[in-house]
TORKOL-4160 file (C-alpha; in steps of 0.2 Angstrom, whole numbers, padded with zeros to 4 digits, m for minus):
258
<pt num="1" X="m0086" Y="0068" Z="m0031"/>
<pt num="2" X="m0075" Y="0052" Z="m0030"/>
<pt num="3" X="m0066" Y="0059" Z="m0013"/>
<pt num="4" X="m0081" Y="0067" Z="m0007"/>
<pt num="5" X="m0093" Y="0049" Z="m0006"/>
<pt num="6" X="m0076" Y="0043" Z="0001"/>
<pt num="7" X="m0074" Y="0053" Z="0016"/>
<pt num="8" X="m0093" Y="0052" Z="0018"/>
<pt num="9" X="m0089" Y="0034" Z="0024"/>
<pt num="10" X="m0074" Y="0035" Z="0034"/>
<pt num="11" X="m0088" Y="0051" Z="0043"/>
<pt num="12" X="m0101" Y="0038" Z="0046"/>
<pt num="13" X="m0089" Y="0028" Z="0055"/>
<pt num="14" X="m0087" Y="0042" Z="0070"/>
<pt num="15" X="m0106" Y="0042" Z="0071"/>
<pt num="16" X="m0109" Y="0026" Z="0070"/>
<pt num="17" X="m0106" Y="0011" Z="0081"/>
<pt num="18" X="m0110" Y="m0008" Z="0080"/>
<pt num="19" X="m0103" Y="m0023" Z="0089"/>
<pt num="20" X="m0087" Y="m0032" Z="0082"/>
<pt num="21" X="m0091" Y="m0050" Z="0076"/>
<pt num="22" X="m0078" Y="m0061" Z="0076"/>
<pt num="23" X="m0077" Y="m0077" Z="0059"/>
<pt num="24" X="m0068" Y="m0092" Z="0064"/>
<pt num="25" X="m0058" Y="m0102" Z="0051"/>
<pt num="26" X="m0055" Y="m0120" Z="0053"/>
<pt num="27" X="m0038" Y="m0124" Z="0045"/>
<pt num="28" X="m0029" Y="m0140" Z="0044"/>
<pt num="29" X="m0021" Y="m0139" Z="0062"/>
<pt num="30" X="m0025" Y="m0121" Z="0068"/>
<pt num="31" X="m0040" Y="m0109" Z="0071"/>
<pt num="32" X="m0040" Y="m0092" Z="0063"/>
<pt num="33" X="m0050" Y="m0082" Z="0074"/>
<pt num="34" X="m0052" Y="m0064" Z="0062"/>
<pt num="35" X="m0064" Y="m0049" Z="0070"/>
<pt num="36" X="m0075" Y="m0038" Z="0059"/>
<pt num="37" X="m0080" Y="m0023" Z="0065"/>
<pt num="38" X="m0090" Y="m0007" Z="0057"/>
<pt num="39" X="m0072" Y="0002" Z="0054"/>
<pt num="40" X="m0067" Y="m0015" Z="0044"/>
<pt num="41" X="m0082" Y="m0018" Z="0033"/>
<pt num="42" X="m0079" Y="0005" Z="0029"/>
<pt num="43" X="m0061" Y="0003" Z="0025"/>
<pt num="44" X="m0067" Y="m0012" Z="0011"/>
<pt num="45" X="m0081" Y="m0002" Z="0004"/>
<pt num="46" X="m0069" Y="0014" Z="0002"/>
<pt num="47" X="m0059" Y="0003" Z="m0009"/>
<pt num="48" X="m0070" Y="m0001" Z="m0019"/>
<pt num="49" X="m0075" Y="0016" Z="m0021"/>
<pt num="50" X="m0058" Y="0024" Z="m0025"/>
<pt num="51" X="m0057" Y="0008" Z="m0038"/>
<pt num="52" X="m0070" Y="0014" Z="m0045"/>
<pt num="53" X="m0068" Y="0030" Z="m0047"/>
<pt num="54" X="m0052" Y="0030" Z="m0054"/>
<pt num="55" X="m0059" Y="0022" Z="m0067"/>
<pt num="56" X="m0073" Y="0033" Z="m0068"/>
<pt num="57" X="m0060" Y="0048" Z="m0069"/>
<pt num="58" X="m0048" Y="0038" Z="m0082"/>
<pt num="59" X="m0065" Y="0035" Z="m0093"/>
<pt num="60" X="m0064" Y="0054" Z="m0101"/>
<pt num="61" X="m0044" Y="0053" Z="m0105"/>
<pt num="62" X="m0042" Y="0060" Z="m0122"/>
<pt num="63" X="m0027" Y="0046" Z="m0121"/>
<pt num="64" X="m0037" Y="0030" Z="m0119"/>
<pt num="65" X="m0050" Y="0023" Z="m0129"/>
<pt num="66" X="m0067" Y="0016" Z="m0123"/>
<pt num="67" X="m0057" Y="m0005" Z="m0127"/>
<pt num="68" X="m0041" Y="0000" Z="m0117"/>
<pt num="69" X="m0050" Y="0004" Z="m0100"/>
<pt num="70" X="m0049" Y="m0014" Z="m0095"/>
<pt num="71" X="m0030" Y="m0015" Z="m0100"/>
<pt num="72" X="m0026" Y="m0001" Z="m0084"/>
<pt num="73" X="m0032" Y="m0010" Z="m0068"/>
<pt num="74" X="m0015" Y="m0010" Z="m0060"/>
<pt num="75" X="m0023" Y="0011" Z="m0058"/>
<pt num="76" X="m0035" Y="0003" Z="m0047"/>
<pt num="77" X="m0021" Y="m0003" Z="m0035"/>
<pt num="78" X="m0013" Y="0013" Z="m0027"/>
<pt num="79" X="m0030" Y="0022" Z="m0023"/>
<pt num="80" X="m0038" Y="0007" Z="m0018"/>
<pt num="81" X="m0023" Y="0004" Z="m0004"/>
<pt num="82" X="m0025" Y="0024" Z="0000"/>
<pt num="83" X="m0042" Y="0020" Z="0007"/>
<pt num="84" X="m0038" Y="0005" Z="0016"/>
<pt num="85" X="m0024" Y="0014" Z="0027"/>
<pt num="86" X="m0034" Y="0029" Z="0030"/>
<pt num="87" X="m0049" Y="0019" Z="0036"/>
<pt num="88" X="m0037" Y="0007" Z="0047"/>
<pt num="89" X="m0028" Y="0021" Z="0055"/>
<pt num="90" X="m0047" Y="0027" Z="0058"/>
<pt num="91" X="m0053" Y="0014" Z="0065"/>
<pt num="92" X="m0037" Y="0013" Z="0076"/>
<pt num="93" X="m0039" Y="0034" Z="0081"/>
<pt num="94" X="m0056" Y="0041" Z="0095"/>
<pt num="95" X="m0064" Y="0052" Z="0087"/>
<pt num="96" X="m0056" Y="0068" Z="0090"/>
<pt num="97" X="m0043" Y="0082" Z="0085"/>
<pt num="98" X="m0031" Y="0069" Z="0079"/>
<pt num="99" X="m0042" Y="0057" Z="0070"/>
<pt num="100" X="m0051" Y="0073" Z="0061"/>
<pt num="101" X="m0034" Y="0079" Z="0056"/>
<pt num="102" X="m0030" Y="0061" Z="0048"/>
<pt num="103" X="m0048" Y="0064" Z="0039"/>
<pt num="104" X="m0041" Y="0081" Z="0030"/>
<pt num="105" X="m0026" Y="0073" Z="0026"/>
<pt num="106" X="m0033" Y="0057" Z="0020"/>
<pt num="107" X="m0045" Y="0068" Z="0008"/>
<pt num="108" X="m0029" Y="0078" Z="0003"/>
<pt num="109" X="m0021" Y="0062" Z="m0002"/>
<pt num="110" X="m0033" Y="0054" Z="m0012"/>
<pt num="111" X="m0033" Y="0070" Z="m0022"/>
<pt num="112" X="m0016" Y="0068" Z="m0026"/>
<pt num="113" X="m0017" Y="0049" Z="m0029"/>
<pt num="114" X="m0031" Y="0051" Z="m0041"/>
<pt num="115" X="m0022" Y="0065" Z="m0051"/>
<pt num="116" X="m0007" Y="0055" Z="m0053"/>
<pt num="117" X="m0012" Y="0041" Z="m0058"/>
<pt num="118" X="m0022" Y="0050" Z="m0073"/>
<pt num="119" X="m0007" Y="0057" Z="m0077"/>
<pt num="120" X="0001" Y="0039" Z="m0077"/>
<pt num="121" X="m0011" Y="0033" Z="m0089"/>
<pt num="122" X="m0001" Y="0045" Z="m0102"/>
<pt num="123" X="0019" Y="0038" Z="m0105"/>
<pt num="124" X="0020" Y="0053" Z="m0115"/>
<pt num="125" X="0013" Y="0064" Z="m0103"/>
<pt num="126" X="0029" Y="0076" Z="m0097"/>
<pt num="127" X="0025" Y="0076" Z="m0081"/>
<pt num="128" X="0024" Y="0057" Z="m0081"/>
<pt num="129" X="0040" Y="0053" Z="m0073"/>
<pt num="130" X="0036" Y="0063" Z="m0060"/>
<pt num="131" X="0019" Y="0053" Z="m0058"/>
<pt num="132" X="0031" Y="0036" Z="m0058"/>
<pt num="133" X="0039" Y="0044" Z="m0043"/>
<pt num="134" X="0024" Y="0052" Z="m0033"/>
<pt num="135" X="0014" Y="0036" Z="m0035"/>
<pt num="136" X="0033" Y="0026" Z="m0030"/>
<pt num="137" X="0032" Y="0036" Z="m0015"/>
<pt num="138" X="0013" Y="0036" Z="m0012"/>
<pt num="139" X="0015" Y="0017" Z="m0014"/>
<pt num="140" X="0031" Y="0015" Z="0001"/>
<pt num="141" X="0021" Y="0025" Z="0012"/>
<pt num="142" X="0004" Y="0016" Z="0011"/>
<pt num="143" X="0014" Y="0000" Z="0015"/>
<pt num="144" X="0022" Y="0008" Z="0030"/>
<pt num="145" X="0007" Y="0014" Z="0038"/>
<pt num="146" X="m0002" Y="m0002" Z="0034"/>
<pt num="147" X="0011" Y="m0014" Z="0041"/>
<pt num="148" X="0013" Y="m0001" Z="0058"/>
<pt num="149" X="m0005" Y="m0003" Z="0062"/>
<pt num="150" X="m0007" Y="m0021" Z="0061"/>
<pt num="151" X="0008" Y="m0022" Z="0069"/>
<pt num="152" X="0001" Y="m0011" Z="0083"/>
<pt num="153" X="m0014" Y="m0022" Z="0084"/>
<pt num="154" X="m0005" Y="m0036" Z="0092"/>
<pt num="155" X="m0012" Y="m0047" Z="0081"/>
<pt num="156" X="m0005" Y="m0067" Z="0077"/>
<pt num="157" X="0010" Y="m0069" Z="0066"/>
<pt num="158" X="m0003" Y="m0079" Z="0051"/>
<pt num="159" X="m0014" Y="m0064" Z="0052"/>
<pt num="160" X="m0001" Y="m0051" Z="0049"/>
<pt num="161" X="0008" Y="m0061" Z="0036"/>
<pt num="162" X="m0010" Y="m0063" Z="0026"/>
<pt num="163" X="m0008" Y="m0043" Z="0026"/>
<pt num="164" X="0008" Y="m0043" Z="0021"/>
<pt num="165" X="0012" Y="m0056" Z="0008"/>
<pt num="166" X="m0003" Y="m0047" Z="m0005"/>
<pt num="167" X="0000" Y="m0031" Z="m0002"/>
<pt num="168" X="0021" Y="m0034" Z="m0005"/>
<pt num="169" X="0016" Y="m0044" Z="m0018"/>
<pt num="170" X="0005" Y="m0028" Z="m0030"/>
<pt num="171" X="0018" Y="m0016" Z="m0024"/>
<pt num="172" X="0032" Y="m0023" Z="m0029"/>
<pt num="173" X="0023" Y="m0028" Z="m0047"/>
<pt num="174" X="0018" Y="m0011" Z="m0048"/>
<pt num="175" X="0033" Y="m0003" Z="m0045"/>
<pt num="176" X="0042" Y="m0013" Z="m0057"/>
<pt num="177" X="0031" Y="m0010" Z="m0069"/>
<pt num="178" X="0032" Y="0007" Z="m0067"/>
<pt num="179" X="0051" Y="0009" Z="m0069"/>
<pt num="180" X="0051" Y="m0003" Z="m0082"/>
<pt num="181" X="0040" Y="0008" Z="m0092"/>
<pt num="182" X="0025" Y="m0004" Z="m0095"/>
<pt num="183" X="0036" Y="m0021" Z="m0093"/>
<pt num="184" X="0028" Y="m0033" Z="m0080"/>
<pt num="185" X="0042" Y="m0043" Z="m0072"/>
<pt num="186" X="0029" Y="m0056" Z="m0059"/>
<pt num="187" X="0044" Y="m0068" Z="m0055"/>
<pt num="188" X="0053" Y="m0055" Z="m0048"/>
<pt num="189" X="0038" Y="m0047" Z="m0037"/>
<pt num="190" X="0035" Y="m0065" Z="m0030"/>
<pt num="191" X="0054" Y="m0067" Z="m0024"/>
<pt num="192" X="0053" Y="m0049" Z="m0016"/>
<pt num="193" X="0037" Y="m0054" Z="m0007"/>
<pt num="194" X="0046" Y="m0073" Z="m0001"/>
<pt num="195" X="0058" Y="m0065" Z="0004"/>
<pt num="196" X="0049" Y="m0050" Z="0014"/>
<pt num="197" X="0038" Y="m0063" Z="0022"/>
<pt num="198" X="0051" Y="m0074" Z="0030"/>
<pt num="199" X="0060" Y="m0059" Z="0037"/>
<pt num="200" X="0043" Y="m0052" Z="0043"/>
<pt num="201" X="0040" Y="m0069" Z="0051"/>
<pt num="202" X="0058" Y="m0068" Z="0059"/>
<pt num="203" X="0055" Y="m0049" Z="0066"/>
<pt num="204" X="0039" Y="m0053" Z="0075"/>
<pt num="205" X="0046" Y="m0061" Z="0088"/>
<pt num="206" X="0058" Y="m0050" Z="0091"/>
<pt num="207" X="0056" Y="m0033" Z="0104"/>
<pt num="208" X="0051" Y="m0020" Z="0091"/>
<pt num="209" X="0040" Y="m0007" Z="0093"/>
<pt num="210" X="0028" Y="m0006" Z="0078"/>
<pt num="211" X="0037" Y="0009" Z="0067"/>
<pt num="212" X="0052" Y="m0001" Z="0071"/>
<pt num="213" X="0045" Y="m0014" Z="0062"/>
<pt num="214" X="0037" Y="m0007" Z="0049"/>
<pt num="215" X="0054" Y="0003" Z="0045"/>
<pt num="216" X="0064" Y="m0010" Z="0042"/>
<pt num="217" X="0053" Y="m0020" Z="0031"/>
<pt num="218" X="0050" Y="m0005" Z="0022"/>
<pt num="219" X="0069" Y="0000" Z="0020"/>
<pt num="220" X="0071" Y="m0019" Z="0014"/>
<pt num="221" X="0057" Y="m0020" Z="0001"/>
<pt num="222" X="0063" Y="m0001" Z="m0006"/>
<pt num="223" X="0081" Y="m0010" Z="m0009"/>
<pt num="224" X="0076" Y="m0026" Z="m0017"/>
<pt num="225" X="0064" Y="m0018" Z="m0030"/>
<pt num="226" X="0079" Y="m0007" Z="m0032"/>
<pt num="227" X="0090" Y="m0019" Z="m0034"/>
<pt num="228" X="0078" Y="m0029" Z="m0046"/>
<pt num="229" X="0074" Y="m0013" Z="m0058"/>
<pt num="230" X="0093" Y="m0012" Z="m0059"/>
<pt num="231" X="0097" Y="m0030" Z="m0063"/>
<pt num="232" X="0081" Y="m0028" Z="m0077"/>
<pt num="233" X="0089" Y="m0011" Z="m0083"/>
<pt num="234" X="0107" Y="m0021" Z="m0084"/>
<pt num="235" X="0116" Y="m0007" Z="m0074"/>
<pt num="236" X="0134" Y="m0009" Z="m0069"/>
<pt num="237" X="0137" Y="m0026" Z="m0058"/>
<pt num="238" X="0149" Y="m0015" Z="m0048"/>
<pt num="239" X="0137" Y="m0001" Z="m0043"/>
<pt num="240" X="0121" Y="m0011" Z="m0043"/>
<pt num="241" X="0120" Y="m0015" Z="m0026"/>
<pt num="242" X="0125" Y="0002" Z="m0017"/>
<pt num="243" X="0107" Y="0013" Z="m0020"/>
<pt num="244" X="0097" Y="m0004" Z="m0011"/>
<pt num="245" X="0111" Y="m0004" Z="0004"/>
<pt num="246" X="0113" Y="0014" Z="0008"/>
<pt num="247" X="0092" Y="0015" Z="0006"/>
<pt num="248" X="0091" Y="m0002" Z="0018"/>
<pt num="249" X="0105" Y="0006" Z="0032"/>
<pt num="250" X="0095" Y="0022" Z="0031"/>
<pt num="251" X="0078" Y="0014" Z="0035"/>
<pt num="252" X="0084" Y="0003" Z="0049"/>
<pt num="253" X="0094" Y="0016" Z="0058"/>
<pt num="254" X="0078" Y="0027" Z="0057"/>
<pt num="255" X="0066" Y="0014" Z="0065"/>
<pt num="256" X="0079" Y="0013" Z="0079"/>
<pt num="257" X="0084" Y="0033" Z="0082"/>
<pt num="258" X="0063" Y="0037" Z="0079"/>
C-alpha cells in the first residue's frame, strides 16, 4: 500500500502539468533564485510518504515496542532519499519508455528499501548484516544519482552545495551508525561532509560531465566513512588506509573510462 500511493504520485506527474514558479531569496550579498515546479513539490510529498510508511511498516515489529518507535527515525532517512531520486530523475525524463522503465524500477526499490530497513530494526535479526550492507549500498547509490542530476541541471554552485552538504551530512551519520552497530559518531559525519563540500565546490568549475562528478565525490565519501569506521573500530594503522584508497582510484577511473 505504502509503494502503491507512492508511484500514484510520481504517475500524476506524467498527466499533469502546471507552470514552474520561481522563490527568490535575498541573502546578505547575493540573490538565490530557486524554481519550483509540479515534479518538485511530487518528489517532497513522496518523502513524506515513504517516511511514513516506514514507520507505519516498523509499527507491527514483534521487536519494537509501542515507546521505541520514536527512537528509530534515522529508518526514515534511506526511503525518504529513495523518493526524492526517483522523482528528480522523473522530472528530469519525457514521459516515455525510459521514464516508465525508471517508474518500475523506482517501485522495485522502494520495495527492497522498505524490507531492509524492517529487517534493520532487529540487530539480532540474522539477516541483519546483510541489511547494513544493502541499505550501505542503497544509501551510495541514492547519493550518486542525486548529485548527477543536479549536476546535470546546470544549476549555481550555492544551489548544488545546499543539496549536497545535507544529504552527505545523514549519510555519512547513518552509515557509521550502522557499522558501529548503534554508536552515533556526529563529529565525524560533519568532517566527512566539510570536507566533501570544499572538493565539490573545487570540481564544479572544472570540465566534468555530470557522472564524472558524481563518481568522484561518491568514490571520495565511500573512502572517508571508510576510513572513519576503521579509525572507530581501531584497525591496524598500517592497513587502515588501503580499503578508502583502492575504493577512491576505483571511483575516479570509472567517472573517467564511463
Amino acid at each position: 500500500m505504502v509503494i502503491a500511493l507512492i508511484l500514484l504520485a510520481y504517475a500524476s506527474t506524467a498527466l499533469i502539468s502546471l507552470p514552474a514558479r520561481s522563490i527568490n531569496l535575498q541573502l546578505p550579498g547575493i540573490l538565490l533564485v530557486v524554481k519550483v515546479d509540479f515534479s518538485t513539490l511530487v518528489a517532497l510529498v513522496a518523502a513524506l510518504l515513504a517516511a511514513a510508511g516506514v514507520e507505519w511498516v516498523l509499527g507491527v515489529h514483534p521487536s519494537l515496542s509501542v515507546h521505541q518507535h520514536w527512537r528509530h527515525w534515522h529508518h526514515w532517512l534511506v526511503p525518504a532519499f529513495s523518493a526524492v531520486a526517483i522523482g528528480i530523475t522523473l522530472g528530469t525524463l519525457p514521459v516515455g519508455a525510459a521514464w516508465w522503465i525508471v517508474f518500475g524500477l523506482g517501485g522495485f526499490l522502494l520495495a527492497a528499501v522498505l524490507t531492509i530497513e524492517y529487517i534493520s530494526a532487529d540487530p539480532a535479526d540474522a539477516r541483519y548484516s546483510f541489511a547494513v550492507l544493502g541499505l550501505d549500498a542503497a544509501s551510495f547509490a541514492l547519493f550518486l544519482i542525486i548529485i548527477t542530476a543536479i549536476a546535470g541541471a546546470d544549476l549555481r554552485l550555492n544551489i548544488l552545495l545546499a543539496a549536497i552538504v545535507p544529504v552527505v551530512f545523514l549519510i555519512s551519520a547513518r552509515s557509521l551508525f550502522l557499522r558501529l552497530h548503534g554508536s552515533w559518531r556526529l563529529g565525524w559525519a560533519a568532517g566527512i561532509t566539510l570536507i566533501i563540500a570544499q572538493l565539490a565546490a573545487a570540481l564544479f568549475y572544472l570540465p566534468l560531465r555530470p557522472l564524472q562528478y558524481g563518481l568522484l565525490l561518491l568514490g571520495l565519501l565511500y573512502g572517508l566513512i571508510s576510513l572513519a569506521s576503521n579509525k572507530e573500530e581501531k584497525a591496524n594503522p598500517r592497513t587502515i588506509w588501503i580499503e578508502p584508497t583502492v575504493v577512491l582510484l576505483v571511483f575516479s577511473l570509472l567517472g573517467f573510462l564511463l
